[in-house]
N, C-alpha and C positions, 0 to 999 in steps of 0.2 A: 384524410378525406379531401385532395386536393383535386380532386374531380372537377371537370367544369365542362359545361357543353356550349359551344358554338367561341366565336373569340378565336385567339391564335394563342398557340402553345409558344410564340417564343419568349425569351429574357424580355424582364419591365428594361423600359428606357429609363437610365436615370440621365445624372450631370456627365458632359464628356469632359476626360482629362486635360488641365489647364495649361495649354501650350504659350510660351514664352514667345514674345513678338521681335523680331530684331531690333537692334538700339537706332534710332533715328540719326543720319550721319550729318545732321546740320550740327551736333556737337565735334564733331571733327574739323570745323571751320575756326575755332577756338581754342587760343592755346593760353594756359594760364603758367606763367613764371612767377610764383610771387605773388607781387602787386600787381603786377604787371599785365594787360588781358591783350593778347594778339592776333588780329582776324583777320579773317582773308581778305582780299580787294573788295571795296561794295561798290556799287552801280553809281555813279555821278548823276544819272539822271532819276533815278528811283532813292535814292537818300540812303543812309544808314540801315541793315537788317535785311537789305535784299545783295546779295553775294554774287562775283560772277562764276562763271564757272570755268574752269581753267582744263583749256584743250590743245593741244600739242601745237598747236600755231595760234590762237587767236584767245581771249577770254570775253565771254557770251554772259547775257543777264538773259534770265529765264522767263522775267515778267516782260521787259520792254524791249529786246531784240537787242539791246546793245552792244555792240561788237568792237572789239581792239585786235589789231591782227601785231602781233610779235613782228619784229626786225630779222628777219635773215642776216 
């Protein structure tokens, strides 16, 4: 007697299936040998934890514009 008047005849909503988030790549800045912990260049003007970002001619910090252009 699953009868019912007025409502909508679809499927109840339940939980949607739990999708997996990509790995966050600030762990790719980090290379551990050992003892050893190896990290990318940080910003001179923003301290330690702030990385720059390394581009085919220059390396850029992302918080204070900081900029080194490479040597041709």
């Amino acid at each position: 007697m699953a009868t019912s008047f007025g409502g909508s005849n679809k499927e109840k909503k339940g939980k949607k299936p739990h999708k997996n988030k990509p790995t966050s790549k600030k762990y790719s800045l980090y290379k551990v040998n050992g003892d050893d912990i190896q990290k990318a260049r940080s910003c001179p003007r923003c301290g330690p934890g702030i990385f720059l970002a390394t581009h085919k001619d220059r390396l850029v910090c992302g918080k204070c514009k900081y900029t080194e252009f490479s040597k041709k």
